[in-house]
N, C-alpha and C positions, 0 to 999 in steps of 0.2 A: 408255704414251705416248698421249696425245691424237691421236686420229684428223687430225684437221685439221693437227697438225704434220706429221702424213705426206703429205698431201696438198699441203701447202705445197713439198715438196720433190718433188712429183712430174710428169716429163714426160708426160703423159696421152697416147698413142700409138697411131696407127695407121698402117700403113705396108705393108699388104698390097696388093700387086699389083694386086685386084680394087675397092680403094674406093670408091666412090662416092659424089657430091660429098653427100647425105642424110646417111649414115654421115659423113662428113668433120664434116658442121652437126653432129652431136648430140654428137661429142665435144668440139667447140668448146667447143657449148651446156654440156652436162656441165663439163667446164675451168671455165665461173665458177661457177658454178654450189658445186662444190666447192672450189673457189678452188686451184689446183694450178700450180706453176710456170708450166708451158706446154703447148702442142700441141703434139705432134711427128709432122710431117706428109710425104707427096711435094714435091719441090719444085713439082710440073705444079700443086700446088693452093695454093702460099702465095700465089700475088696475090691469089686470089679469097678467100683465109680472113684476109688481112688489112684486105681492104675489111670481108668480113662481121664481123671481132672491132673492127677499128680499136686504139684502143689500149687494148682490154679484158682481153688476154691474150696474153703475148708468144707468138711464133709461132716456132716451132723445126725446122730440116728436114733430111734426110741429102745426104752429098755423096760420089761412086764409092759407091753404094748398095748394092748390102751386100759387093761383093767386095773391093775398094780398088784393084785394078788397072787403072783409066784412066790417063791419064797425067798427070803435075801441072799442064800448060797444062790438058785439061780437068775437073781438079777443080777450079782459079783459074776458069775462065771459069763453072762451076754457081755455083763460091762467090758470085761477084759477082753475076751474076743471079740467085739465090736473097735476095742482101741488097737491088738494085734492085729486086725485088718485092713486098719489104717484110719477110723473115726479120729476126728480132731475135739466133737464135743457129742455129747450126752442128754438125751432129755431123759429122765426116769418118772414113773409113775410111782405116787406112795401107794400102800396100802391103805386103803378108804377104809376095810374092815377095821383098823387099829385103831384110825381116826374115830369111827363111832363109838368103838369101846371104850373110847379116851387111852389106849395106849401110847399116848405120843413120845414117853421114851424108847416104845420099841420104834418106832418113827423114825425119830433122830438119830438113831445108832444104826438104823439102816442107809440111812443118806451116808452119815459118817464112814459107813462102809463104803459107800460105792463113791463117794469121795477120795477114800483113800488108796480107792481100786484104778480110778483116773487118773491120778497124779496131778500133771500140771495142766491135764485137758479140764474143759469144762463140763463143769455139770449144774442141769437145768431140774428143775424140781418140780412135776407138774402134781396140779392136788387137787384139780376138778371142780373149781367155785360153785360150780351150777347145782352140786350136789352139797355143798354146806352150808351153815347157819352164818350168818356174820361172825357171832362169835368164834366158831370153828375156822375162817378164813384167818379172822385175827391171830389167833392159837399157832395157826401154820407158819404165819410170819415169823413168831419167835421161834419155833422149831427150827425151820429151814435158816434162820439166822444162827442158830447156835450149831446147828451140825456143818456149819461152813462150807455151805454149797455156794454157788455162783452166781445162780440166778433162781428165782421162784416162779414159777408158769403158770399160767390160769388153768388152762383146759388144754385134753386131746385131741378136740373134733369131734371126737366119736360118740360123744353122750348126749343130753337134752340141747346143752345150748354151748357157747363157744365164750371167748370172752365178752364183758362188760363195759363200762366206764366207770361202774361201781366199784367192779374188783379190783382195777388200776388203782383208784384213790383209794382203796381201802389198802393194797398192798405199799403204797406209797406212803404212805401213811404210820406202819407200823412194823415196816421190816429195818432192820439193824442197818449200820453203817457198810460199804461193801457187797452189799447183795443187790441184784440187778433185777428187771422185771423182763419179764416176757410173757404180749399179751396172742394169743391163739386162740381162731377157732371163728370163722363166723366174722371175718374183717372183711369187708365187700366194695370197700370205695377207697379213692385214695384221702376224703376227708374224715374218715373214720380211722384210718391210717393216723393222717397229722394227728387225732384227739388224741387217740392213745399214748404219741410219743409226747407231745404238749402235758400231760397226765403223768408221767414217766414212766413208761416202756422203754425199755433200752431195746430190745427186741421185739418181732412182729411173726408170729410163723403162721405163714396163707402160703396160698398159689395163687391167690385173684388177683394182686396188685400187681404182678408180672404180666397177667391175662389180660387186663386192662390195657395197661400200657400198650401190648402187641397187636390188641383190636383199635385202640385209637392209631394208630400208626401205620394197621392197613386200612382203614376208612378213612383217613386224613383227618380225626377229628382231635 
């Protein structure tokens, strides 16, 4: 697969605790540079990274960051501040506590919120594979299909492990017509890249396949 299609499908990411606004600029810079979906950034930094991009590169950002347990007033009120700042898309984190208790209509009516909090931006549904059953994975596909989100996301980065090739085919599998995939977390090569899109991932959110790329190209390899 051509490099560049990979890249076209990739949310180019950073989202460590420690960023800073330099580090913030050069993955921006990088983003056109390799031409890659988006940035996917803090929300403390989308006003400043949408003046500096404007409309060069859409600007993507997390919401209940990485745990999901805030409350759905405040993931509506990040959501909405994150899009009055200039975010173009959304990744939110469910509530995992719901998920266990099996609440999954309080689930869906929270997607459905912050769905309706977006508008015509995107939003991305992360629900943490590495911490559910199969079954539980299954269950989310129809959740996040019926609350009309965008996309379904495997993982944050931030917990045991990132995505799978499991969870790809298993979200492929059983999510509704319309819903998109995004695999994150743990994508290290540009052939693990091609699996996941070959699997269908419409999306990829890393920082190493940019990283990659910039060390083959100063080593000449």
């Amino acid at each position: 697969m051509d490099k560049k299609l990979i890249f076209e499908k990739v949310d180019h990411t950073l989202l460590t605790q420690t960023a800073t606004w330099e580090e913030i600029k050069e993955i921006c810079d990088d983003a056109i540079s390799y031409g890659t979906a988006s940035v996917c950034i803090p929300a403390s930094y989308v006003k400043r990274v949408k003046e500096y991009m404007k409309d060069r590169m859409a600007v993507c950002t997390v919401i209940g960051f990485p745990n999901g347990y805030s409350t759905t007033a405040v993931k509506e009120f990040e959501t909405k501040d994150a899009i009055n700042n200039g975010a173009d898309e959304i990744d939110m984190v469910i509530n995992l506590g719901d998920l266990k208790n099996g609440q999954y209509d309080m689930i869906e009516e929270e997607i459905r919120t912050l769905k309706a909090a977006c508008g015509n931006h995107i939003l991305k549904v992360i629900i943490e594979t590495c911490l559910l059953t199969k079954e539980e994975i299954i269950k989310m596909c129809e959740v996040v299909t019926n609350a009309g989100a965008d996309y379904i996301k495997t993982s944050t980065g931030f917990s045991k492990s990132g995505a799978t090739f499991e969870d790809v085919e298993l979200f492929a599998k059983h999510i509704g017509e319309g819903v998109k995939i995004k695999a994150a977390g743990g994508i290290t090569s540009f052939e693990d890249a091609e699996k996941f899109i070959e699997l269908g991932a419409s999306r990829l959110g890393t920082s190493r396949i940019v990283k990659l790329a910039k060390n083959e190209e100063s080593t000449g390899y």
